[in-house]
BAFI-3210 file (N, C-alpha, C; in Angstrom, 3 decimals, decimal comma, padded with zeros to 6 digits):
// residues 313
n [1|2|3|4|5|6|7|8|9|10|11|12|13|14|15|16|17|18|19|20|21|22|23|24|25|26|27|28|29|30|31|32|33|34|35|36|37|38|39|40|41|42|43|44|45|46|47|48|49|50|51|52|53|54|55|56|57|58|59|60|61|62|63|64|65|66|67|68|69|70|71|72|73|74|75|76|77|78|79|80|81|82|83|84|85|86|87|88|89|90|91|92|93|94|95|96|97|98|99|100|101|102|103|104|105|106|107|108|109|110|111|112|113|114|115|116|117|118|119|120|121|122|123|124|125|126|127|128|129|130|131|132|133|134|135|136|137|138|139|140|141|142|143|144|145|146|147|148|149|150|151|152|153|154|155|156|157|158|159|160|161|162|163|164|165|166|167|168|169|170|171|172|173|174|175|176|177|178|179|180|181|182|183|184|185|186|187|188|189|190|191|192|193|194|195|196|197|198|199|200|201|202|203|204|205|206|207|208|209|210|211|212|213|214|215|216|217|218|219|220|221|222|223|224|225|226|227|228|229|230|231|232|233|234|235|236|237|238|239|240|241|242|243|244|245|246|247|248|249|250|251|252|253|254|255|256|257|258|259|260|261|262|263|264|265|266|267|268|269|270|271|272|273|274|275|276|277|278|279|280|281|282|283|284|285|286|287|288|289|290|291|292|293|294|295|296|297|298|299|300|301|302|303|304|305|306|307|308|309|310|311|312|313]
n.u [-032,828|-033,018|-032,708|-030,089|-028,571|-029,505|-028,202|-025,713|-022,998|-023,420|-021,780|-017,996|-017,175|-016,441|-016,279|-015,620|-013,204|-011,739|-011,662|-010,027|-008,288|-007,421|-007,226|-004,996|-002,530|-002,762|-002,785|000,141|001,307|000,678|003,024|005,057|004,475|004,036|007,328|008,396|007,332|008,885|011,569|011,829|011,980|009,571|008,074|006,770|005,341|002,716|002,124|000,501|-002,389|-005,153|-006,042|-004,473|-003,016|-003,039|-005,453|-006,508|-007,497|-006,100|-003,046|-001,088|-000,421|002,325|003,479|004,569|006,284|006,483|004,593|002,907|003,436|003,089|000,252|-000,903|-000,016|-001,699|-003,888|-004,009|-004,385|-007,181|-008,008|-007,121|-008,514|-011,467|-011,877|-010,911|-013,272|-014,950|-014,629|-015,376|-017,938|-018,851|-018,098|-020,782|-023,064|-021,666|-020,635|-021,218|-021,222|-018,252|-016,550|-014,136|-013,088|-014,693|-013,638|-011,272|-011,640|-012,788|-010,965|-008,785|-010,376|-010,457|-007,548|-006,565|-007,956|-006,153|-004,414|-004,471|-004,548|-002,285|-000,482|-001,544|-000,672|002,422|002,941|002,218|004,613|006,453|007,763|008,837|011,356|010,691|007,852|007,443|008,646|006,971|004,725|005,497|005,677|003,144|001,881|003,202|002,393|-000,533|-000,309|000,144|-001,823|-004,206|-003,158|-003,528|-006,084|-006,586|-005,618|-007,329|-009,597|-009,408|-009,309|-010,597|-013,503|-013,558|-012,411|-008,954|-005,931|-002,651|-001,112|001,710|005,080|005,358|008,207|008,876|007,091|007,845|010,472|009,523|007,926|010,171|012,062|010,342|010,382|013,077|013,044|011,134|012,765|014,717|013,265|012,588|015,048|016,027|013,982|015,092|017,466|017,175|015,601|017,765|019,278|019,978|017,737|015,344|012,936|012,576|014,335|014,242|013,566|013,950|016,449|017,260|019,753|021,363|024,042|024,362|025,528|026,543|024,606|023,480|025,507|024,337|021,600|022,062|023,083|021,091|019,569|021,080|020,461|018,006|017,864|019,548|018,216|015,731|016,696|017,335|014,454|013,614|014,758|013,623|010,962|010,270|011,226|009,259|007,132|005,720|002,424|003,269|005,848|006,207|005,870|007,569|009,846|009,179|009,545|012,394|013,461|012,561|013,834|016,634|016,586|016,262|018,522|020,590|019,753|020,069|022,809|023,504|022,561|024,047|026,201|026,350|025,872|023,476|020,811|018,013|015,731|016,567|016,580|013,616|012,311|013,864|012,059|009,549|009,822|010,586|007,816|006,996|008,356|007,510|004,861|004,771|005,972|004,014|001,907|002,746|003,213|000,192|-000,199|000,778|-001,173|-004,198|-008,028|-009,390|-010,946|-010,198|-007,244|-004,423|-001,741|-001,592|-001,191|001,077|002,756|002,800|004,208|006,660|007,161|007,647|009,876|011,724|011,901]
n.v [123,273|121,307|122,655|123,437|121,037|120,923|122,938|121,814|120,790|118,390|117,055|117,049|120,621|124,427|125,138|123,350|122,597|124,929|125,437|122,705|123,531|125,872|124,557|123,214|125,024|126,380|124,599|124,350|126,381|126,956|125,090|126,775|128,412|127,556|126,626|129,038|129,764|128,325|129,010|131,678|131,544|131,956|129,911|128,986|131,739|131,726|130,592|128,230|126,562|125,657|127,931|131,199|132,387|131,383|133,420|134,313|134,619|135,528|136,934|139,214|142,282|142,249|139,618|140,508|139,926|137,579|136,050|137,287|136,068|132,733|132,760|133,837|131,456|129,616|130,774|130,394|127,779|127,446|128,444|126,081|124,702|125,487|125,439|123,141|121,856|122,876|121,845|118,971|119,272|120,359|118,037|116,307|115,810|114,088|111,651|109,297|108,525|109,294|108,154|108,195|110,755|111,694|110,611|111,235|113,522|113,630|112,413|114,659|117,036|115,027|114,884|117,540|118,239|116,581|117,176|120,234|119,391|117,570|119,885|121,519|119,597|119,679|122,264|121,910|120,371|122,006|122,096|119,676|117,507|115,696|115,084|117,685|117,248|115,166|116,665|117,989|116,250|115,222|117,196|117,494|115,233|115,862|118,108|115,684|114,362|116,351|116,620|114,945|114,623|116,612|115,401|113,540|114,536|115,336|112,823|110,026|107,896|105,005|101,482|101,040|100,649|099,531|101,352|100,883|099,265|096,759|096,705|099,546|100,288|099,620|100,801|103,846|103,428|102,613|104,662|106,809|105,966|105,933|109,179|109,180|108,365|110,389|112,763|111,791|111,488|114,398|115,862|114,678|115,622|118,623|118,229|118,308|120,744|123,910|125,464|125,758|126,743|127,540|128,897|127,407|124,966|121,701|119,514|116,905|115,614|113,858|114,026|116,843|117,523|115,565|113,565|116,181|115,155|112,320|113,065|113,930|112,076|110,325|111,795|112,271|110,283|109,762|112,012|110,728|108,601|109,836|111,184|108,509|107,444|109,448|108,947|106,421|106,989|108,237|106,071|104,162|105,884|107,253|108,788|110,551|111,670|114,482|115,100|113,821|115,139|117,683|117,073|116,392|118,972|120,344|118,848|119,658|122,500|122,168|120,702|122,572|124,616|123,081|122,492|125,537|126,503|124,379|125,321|128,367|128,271|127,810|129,811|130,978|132,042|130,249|127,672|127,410|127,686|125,062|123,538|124,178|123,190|120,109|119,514|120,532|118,607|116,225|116,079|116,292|113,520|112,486|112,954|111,862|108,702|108,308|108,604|106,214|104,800|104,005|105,236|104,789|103,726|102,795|101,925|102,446|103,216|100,696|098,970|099,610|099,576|096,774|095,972|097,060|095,726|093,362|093,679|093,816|090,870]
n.w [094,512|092,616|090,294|090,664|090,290|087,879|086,553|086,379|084,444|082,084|080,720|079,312|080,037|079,411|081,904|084,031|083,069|083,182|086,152|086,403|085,848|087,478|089,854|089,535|089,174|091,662|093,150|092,598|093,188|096,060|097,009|096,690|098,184|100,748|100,872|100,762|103,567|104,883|103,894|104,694|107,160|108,748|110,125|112,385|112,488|113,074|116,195|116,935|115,803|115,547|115,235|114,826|117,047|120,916|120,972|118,540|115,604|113,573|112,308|114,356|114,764|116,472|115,773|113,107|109,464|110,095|110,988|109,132|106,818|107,015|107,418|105,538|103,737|105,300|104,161|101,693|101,416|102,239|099,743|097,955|098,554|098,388|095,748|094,927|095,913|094,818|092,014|092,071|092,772|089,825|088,757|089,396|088,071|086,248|087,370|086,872|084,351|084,150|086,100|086,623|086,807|088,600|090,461|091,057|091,534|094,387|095,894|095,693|096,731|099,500|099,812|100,096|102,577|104,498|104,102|105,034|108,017|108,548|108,347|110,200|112,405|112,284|112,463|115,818|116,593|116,217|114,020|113,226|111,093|109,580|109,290|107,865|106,173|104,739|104,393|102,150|100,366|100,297|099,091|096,204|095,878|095,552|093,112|091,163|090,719|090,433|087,910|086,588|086,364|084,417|082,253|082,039|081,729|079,160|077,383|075,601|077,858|079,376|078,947|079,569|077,150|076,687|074,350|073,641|072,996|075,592|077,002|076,439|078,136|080,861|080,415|081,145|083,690|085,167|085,086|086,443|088,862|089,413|089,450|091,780|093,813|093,421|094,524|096,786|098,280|097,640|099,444|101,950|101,837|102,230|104,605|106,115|106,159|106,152|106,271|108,050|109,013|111,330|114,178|116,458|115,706|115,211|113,268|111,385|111,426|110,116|107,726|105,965|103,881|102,601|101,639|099,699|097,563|097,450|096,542|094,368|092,472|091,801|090,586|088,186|086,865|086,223|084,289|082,317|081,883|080,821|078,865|077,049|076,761|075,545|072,767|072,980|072,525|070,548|067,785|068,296|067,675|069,605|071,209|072,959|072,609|072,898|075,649|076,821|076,064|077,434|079,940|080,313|079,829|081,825|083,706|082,818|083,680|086,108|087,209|086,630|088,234|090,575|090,780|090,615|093,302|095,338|094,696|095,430|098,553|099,508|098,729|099,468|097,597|095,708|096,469|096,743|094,039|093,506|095,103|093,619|090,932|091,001|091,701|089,318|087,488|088,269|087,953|085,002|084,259|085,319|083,082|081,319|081,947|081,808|079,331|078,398|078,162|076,504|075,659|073,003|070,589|068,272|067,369|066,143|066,952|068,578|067,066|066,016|068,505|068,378|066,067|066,606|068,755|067,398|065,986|067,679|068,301]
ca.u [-031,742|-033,144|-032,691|-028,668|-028,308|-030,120|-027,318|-024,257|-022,561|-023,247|-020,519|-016,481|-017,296|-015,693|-016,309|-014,907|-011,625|-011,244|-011,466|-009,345|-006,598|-007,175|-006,747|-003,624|-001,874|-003,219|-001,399|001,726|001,269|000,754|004,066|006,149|004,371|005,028|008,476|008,449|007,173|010,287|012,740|011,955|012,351|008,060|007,273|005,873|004,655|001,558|002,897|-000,629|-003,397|-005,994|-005,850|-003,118|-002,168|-004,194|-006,226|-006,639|-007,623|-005,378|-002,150|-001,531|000,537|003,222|003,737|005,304|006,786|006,557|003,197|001,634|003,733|002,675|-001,019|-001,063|-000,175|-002,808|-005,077|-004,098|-005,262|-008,621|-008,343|-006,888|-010,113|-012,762|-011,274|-011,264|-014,843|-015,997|-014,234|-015,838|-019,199|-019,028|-018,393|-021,602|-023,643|-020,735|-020,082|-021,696|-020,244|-017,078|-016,140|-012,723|-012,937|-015,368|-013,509|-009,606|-011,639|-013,031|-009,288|-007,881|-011,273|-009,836|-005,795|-006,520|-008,136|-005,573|-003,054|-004,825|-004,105|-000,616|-000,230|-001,480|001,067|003,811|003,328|002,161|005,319|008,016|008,618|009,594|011,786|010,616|006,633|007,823|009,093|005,774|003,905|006,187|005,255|001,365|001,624|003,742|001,527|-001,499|000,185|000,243|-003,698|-004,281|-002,366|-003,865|-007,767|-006,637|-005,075|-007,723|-010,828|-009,347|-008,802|-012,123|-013,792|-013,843|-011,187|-007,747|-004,689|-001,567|-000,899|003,228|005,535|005,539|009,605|008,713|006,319|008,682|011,261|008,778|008,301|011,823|012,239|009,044|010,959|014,169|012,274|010,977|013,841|015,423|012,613|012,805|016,283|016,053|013,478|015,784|018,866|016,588|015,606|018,754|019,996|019,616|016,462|014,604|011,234|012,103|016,142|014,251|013,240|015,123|016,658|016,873|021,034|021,872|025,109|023,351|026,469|026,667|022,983|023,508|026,114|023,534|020,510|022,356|023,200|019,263|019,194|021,472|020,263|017,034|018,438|019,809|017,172|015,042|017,064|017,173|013,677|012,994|014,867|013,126|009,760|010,613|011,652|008,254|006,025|004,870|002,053|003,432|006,693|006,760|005,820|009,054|010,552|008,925|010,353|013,392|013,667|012,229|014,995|017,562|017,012|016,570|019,725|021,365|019,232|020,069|023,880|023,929|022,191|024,740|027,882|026,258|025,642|021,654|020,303|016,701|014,959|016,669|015,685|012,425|012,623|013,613|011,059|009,038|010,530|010,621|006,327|006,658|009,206|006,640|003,451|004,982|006,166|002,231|001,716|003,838|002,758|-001,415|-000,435|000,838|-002,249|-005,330|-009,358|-009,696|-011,548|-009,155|-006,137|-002,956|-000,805|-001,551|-000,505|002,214|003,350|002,442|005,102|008,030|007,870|008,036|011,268|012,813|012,113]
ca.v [122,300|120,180|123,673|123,902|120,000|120,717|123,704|121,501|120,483|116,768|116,616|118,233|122,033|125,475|125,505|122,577|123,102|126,382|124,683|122,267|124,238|126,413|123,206|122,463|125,805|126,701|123,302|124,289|128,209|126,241|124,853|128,031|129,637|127,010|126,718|130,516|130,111|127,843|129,633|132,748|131,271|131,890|127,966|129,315|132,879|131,562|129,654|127,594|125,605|126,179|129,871|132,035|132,104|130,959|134,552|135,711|133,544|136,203|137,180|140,232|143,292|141,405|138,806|140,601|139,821|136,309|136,149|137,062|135,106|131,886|133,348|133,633|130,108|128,746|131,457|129,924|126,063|127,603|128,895|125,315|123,300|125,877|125,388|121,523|121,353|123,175|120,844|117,930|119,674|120,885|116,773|115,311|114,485|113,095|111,248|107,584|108,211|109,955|107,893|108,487|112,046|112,031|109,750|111,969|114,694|113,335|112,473|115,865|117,358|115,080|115,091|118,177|118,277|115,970|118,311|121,265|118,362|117,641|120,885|121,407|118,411|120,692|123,820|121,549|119,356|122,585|121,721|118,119|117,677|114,419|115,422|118,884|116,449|114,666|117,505|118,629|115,213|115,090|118,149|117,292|114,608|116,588|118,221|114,614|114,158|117,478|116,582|113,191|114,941|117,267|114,505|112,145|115,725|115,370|111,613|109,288|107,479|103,545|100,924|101,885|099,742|099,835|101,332|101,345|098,224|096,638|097,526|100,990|100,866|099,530|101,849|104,818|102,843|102,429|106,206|107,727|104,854|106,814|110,423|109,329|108,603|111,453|113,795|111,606|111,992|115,587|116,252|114,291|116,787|120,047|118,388|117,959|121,439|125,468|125,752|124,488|127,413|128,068|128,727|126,351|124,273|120,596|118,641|115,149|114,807|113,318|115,199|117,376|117,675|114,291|113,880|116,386|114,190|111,182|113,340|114,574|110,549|109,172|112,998|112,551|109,008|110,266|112,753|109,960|107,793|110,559|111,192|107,243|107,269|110,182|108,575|105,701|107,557|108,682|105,301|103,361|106,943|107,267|110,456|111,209|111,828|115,550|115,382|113,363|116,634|118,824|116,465|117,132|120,189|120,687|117,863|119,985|123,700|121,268|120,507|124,406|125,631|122,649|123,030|126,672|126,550|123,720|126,022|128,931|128,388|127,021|131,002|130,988|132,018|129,357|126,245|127,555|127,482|124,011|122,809|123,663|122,486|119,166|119,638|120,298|117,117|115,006|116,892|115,794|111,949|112,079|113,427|110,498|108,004|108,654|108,418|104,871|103,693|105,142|104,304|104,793|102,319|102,494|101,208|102,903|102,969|099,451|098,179|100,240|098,990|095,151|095,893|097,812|094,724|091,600|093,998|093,407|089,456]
ca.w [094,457|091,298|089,401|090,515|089,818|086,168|085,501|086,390|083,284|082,059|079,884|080,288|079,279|079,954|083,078|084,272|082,506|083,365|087,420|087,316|085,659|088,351|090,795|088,936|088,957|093,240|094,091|092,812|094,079|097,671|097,158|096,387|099,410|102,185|100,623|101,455|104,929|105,285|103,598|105,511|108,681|109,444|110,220|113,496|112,614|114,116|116,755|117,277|115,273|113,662|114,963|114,777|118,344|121,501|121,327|117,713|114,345|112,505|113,078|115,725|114,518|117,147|115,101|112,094|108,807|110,190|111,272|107,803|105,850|107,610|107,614|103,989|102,968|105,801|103,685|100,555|102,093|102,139|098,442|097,223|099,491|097,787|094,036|094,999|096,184|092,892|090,442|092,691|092,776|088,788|088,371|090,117|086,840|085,426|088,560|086,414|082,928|084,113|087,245|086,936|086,607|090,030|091,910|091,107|092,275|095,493|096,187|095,918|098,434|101,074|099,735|100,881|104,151|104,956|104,221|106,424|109,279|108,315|108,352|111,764|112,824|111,600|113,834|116,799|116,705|116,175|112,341|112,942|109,649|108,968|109,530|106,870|104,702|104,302|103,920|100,778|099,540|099,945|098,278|095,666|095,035|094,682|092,470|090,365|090,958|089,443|086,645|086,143|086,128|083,456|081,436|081,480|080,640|077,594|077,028|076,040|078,211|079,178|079,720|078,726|076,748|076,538|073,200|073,465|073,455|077,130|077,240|076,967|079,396|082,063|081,223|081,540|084,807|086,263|085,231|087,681|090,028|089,799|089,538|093,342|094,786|093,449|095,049|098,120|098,676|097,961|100,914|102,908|102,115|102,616|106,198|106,976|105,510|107,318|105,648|108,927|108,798|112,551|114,519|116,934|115,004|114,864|112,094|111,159|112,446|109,150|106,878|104,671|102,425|101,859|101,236|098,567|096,909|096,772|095,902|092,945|091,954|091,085|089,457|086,852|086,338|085,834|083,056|081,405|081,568|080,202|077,182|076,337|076,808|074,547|071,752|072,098|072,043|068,713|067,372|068,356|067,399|070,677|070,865|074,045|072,980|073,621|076,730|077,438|075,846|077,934|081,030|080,056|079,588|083,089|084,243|082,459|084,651|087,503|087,491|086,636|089,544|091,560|090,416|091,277|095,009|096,006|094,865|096,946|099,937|099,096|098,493|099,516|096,465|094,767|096,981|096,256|093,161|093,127|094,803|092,818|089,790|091,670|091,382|087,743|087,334|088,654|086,862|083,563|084,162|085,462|081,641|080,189|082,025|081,226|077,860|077,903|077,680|075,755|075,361|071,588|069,723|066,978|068,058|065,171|068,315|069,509|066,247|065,809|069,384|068,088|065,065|067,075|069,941|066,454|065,175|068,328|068,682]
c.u [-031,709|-032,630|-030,668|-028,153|-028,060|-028,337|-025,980|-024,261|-022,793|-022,087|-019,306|-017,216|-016,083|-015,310|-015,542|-013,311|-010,979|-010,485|-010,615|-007,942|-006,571|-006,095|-005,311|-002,276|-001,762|-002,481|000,008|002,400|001,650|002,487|005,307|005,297|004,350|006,478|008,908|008,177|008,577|011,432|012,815|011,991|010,686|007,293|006,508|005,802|003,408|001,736|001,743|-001,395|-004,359|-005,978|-004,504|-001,828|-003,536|-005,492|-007,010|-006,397|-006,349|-004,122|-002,189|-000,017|002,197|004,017|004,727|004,860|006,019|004,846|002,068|002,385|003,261|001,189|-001,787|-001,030|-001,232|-004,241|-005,335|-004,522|-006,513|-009,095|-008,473|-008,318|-011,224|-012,684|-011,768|-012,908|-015,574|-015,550|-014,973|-017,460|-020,072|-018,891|-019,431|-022,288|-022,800|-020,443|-020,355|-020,991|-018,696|-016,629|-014,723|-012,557|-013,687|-014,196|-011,864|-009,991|-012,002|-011,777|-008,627|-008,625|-010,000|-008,475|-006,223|-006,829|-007,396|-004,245|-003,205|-004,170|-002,934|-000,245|-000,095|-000,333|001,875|003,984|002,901|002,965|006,722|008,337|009,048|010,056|010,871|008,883|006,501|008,009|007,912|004,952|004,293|005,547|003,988|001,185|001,824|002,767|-000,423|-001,757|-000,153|-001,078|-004,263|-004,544|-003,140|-005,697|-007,513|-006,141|-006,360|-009,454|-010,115|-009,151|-010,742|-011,855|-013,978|-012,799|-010,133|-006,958|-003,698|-001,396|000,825|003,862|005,362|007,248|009,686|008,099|007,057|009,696|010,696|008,800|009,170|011,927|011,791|009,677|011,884|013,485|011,695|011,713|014,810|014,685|012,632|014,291|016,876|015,227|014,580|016,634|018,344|015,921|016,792|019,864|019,557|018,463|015,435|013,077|011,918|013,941|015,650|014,119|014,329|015,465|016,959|018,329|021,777|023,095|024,395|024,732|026,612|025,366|022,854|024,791|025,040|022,331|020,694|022,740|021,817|018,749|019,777|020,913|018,779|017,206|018,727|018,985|015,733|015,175|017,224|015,525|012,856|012,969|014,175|011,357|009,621|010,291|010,245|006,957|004,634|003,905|002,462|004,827|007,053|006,502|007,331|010,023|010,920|009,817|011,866|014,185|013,487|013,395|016,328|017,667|016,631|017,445|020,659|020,982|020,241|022,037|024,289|023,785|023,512|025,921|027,825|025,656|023,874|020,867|018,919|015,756|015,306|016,115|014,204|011,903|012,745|012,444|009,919|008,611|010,457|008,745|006,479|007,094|008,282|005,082|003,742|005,573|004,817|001,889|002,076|003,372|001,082|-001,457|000,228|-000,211|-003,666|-007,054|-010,081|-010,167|-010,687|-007,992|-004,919|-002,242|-000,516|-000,326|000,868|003,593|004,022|004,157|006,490|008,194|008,649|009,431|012,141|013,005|013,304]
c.v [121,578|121,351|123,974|122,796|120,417|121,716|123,293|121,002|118,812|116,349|117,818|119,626|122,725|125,616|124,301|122,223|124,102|125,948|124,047|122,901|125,414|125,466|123,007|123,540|126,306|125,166|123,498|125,437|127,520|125,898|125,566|128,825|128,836|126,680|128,373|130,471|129,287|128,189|131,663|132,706|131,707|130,620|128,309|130,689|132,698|130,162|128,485|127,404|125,071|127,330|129,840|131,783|131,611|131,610|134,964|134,248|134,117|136,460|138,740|141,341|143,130|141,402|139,237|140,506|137,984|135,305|136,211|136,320|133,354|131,752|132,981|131,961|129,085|129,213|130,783|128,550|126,358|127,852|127,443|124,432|123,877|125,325|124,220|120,667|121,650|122,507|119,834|117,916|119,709|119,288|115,823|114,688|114,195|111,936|109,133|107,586|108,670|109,495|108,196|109,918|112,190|111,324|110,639|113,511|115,042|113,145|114,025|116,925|116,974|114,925|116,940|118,782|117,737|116,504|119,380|120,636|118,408|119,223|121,557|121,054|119,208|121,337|123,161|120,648|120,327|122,370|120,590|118,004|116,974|114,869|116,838|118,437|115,966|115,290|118,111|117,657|114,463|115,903|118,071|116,486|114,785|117,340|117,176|114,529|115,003|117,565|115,396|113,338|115,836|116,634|113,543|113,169|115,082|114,093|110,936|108,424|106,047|102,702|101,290|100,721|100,105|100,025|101,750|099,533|097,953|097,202|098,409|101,092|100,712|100,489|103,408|104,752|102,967|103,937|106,904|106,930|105,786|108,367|110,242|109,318|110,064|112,460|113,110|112,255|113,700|116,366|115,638|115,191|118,141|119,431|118,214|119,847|123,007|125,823|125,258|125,299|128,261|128,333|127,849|125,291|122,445|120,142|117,279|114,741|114,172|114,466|115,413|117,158|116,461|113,942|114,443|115,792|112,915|111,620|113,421|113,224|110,047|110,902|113,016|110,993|109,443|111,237|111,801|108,848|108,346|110,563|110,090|107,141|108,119|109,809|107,084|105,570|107,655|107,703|104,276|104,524|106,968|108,581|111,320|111,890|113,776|116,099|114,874|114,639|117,603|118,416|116,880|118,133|120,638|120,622|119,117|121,459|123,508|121,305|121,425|124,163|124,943|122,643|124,638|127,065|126,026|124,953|127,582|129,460|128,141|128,130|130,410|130,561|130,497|127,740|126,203|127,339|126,111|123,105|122,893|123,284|121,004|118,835|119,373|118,845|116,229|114,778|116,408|114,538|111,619|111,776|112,083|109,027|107,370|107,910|106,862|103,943|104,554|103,633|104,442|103,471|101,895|102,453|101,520|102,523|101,428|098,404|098,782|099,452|097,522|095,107|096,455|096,064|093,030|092,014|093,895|092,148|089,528]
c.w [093,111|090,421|089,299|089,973|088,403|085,578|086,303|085,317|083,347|081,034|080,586|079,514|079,763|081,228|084,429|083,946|083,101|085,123|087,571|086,583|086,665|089,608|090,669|089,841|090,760|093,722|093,975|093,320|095,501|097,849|097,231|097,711|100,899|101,916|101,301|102,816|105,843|105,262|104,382|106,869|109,198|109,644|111,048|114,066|113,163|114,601|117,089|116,119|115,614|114,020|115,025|115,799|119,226|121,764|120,077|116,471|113,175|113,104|113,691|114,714|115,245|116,517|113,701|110,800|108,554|110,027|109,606|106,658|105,994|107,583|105,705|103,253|103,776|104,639|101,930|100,646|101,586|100,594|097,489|097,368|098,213|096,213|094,162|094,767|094,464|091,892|090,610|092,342|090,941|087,778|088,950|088,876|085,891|086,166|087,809|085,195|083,083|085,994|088,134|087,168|088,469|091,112|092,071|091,813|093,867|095,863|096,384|096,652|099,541|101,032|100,372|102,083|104,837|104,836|105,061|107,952|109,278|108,834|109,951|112,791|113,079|112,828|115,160|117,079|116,500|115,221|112,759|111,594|108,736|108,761|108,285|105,580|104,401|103,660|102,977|099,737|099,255|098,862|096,779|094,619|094,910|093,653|090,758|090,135|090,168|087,985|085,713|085,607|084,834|082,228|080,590|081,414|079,928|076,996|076,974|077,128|078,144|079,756|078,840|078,324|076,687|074,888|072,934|073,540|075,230|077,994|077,364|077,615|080,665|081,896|081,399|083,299|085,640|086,314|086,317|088,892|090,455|090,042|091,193|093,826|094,386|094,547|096,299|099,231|098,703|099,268|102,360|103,193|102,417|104,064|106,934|107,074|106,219|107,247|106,782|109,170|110,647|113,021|115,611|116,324|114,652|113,699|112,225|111,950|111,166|108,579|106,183|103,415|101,922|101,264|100,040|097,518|096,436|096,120|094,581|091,886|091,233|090,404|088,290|086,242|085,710|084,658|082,233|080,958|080,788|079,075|076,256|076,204|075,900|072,929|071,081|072,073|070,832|068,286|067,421|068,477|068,723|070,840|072,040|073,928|073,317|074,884|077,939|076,912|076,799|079,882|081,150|080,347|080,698|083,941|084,441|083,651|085,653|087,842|087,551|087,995|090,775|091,718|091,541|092,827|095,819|095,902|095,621|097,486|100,133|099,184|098,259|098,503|095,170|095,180|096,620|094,888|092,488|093,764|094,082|091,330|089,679|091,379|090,138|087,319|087,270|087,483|085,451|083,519|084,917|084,064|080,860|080,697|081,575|080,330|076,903|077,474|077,114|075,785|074,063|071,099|068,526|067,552|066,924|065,649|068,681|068,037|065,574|066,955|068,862|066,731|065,589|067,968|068,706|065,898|066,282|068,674|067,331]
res [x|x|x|x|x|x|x|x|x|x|x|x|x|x|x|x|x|x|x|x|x|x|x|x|x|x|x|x|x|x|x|x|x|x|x|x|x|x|x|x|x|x|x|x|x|x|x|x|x|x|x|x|x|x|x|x|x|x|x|x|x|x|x|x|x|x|x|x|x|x|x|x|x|x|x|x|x|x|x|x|x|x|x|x|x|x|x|x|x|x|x|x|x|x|x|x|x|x|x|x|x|x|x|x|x|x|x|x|x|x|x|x|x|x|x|x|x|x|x|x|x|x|x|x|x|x|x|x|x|x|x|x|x|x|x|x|x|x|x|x|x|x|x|x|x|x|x|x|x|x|x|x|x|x|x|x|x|x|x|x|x|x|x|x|x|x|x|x|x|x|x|x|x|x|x|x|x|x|x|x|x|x|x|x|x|x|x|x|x|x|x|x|x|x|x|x|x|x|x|x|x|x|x|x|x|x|x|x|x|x|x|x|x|x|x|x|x|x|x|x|x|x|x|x|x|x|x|x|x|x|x|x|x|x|x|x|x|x|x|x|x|x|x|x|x|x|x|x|x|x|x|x|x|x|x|x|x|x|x|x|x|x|x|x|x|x|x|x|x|x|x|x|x|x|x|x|x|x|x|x|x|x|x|x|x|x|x|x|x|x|x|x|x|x|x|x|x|x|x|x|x|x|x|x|x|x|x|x|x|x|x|x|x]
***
């Protein structure tokens, strides 16, 4: 045991990198393959939980199409848990100098056991929308967690500052504000919408078409609040600003995709698609936010900030 301790890494290495960009990339796989178990109508290819059915851990030659598509994304749970544990495990003697790094990874262990559960929920409740919807949005935001451990490997260690004006930090702020409700309001219009995993399966009762009228409202606001926010990245030499780029740019074939689904008829592959686009969205106003604040001893930024906020008194 002292001998497996000795050959865990005490600092970030290869091997720890390599992990949680696994972590990263297996959270957002998860998401494109219960999007798939939804959009193929297999919510309850294995109509029971935690096995298959009440006989058989696997699915049954029966079962289908349906059956192993449903099978597969429980199989991929198990892939995201193991990945998890080893980023968790590959951070124990960092666990005192690198608290933050231990404690984002203990979080995304039980964010995901707590998604296996959810999950459970799901197929023992008939797809409840609202209970479907949640579980898009644990996910979603493991997704963020992910994002936030691979941000802050590469960032020193210690307490962090704000190295941006405080104005830009709130409208970074209000932005990830609007960026939720957009993704809220979009789970709302896909539980309300044909997409239900099951033809039993209930929905919420709400108008989906109207729904997608308001989802598409805190989406373009979010576009526009992006592109003010990029220019005034620039303008106060923020180092983050191409990550507000890369937002963007995400934002931007967000909106095609999400464009083209609505005009027809919400084609499978493409809901899929957006959600998880909707993942990335988030994954990079994680990125932007991080980088408001830094633990550099030298402070360029801070006083850069200190001189953008006296040109606007």
């Amino acid at each position: 045991m002292n001998r497996f301790i000795a050959w865990l890494p005490d600092r970030i290495d290869r091997r720890i990198r390599i992990f949680a960009w696994l972590s990263f990339v297996c959270e957002t796989i998860i998401i494109a393959t219960g999007g798939a178990v939804r959009l193929t109508g297999s919510g309850l290819g294995c109509p029971t939980w935690p096995t298959c059915t009440p006989e058989s851990l696997i699915p049954t030659p029966e079962m289908g199409i349906h059956g192993i598509i449903e099978f597969a994304n429980r199989t991929m749970t198990g892939v995201v848990g193991i990945i998890a544990v080893i980023v968790l495990v590959l951070c124990w003697n960092l666990r005192t100098e690198r608290r933050d790094l231990f404690l984002l990874a203990q979080i995304v262990v039980l964010g995901v056991i707590a998604q296996a559960l959810v999950g459970g929920v799901t197929v023992l409740t008939g797809l409840n929308p609202f209970i479907v919807g949640f579980h898009y949005i644990a996910s979603l935001s493991l997704v963020c967690v992910t994002t936030a451990f691979i941000v802050r490997m590469g960032a020193a260690p210690g307490p962090r500052a704000l190295v941006v004006p405080r104005w830009f930090s709130g409208l970074v702020h209000a932005t990830s504000g609007v960026l939720a409700l957009t993704i809220i309001f979009g789970v709302l219009t896909t539980a309300s919408g044909p997409h239900s995993g099951d033809k039993a399966a209930g929905r919420t009762g709400f108008d989906s078409e109207l729904l997608e009228h308001i989802h598409a409202w805190p989406g373009y606001a979010l576009f526009a609040l992006t592109v003010v926010l990029l220019i005034a990245a620039l303008r106060v030499r923020f180092r983050g600003a191409r990550w507000i780029a890369v937002l963007l740019a995400v934002e931007i074939v967000q909106i095609v995709v999400g464009l083209i689904q609505a005009r027809n008829g919400l084609p499978p592959l493409l809901v899929g698609i957006h959600m998880v686009l909707a993942a990335l969205t988030a994954a990079a106003m994680t990125v932007v936010i991080l980088k408001l604040k830094s633990a550099d001893a030298v402070a360029p930024h801070a006083v850069d900030s200190q001189e953008a906020d006296a040109a606007l008194r």
